[in-house]
N, C-alpha and C positions, 0 to 999 in steps of 0.2 A: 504494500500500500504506500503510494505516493503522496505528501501532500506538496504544491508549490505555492510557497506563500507569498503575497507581497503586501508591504505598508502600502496601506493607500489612505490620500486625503479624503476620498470617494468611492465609489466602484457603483456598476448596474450589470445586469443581465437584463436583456430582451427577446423575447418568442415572438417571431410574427408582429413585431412593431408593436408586442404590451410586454413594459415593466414587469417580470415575475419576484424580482430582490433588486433594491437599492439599500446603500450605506451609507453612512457622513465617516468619519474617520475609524478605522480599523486594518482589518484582513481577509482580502482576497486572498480565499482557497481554492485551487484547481484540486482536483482530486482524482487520480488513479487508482483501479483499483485493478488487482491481480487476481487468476482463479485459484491462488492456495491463500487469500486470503481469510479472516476470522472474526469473529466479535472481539478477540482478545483483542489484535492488532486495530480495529478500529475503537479501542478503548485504549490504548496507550497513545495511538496518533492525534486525537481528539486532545487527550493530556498534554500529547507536547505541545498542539497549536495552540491550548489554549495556555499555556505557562510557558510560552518560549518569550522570552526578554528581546522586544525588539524596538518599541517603541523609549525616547529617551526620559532620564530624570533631566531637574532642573539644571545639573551639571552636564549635561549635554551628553551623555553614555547612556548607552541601548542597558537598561535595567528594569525596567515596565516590562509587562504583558499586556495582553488588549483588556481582560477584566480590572487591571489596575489604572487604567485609563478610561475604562466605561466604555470602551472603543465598541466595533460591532464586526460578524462575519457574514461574509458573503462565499458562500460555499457551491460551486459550480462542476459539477462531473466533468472531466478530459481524460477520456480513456486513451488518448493518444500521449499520454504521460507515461505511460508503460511501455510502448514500441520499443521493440531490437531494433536498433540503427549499426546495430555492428555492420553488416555487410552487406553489400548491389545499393541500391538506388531506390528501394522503394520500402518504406518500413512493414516489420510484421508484426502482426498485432496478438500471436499465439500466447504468449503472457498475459493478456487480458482478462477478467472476469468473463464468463458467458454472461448477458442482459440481467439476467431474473436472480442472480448471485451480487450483480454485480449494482444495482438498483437498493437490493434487501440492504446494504454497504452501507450504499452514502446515506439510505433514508436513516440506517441506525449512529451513522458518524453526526449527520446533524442532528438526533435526538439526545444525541449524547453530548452536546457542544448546546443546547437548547435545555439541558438537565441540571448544568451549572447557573445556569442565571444569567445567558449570554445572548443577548438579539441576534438570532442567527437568519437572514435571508437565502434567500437558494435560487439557483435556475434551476429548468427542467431536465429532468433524467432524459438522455438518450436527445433530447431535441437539438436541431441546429438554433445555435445563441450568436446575438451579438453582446459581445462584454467589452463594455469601457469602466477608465479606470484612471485616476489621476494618481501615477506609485509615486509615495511619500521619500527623497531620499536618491536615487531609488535604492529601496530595501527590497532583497528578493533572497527567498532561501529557499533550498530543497529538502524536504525531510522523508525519512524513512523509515519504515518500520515490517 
């Protein structure tokens, strides 16, 4: 399981020209998910997004989390976060969750990021999205689990 995070001042997801998540400051999450993934693993990823220290204190170092800043997520499925790019020209996507594994995921990643007391928005499983995004910094990490 993937997550790729970035500080954002903003972010949105759009389906067909409607809004399904918008944020004011937080973290956009792309989210990959793999077919040996688990509940465990989307209960420690969940943990790290939501305690990773990325946003700064007054002294200007990354020591905040987004709940210590009341910040919010915006949580987006990219199953193209998991592609083998190792080799030819065209990515494979055999690493991937199948749909209905891969769906049951995110819906419990953001239940579980919605459990803590954290405004969590989302785009839609599986649909084609447009996501903007104003990255704070730019701050961008990749996390794994």
């Amino acid at each position: 399981m993937i997550a790729l995070i970035q500080r954002v001042k903003h972010a949105k997801v759009e389906v067909d020209n409607q809004v399904t998540g918008e944020i004011g400051p937080g973290i956009l999450v792309l989210l990959g998910i793999e077919k040996d993934d688990t509940q465990e693993k989307v209960k420690r990823l969940s943990q790290k997004v939501l305690n990773y220290r990325i946003f700064s204190d007054q002294a200007g170092k990354m020591n905040l989390n987004v709940q210590q800043i009341k910040g919010q997520l915006l949580v987006v499925s990219q199953f193209t976060l998991v592609a083998d790019t190792q080799s030819g020209n065209r990515p494979s996507f055999s690493c991937a969750a199948p749909p209905a594994l891969g769906k049951q995921l995110y819906e419990a990643f953001v239940q579980s990021c919605l459990s803590k007391g954290i405004d969590c928005q989302t785009g839609e499983f599986a649909a084609d999205m447009q996501v903007s995004l104003l990255n704070d910094g730019p701050v961008t990490f990749q996390l794994k689990v």
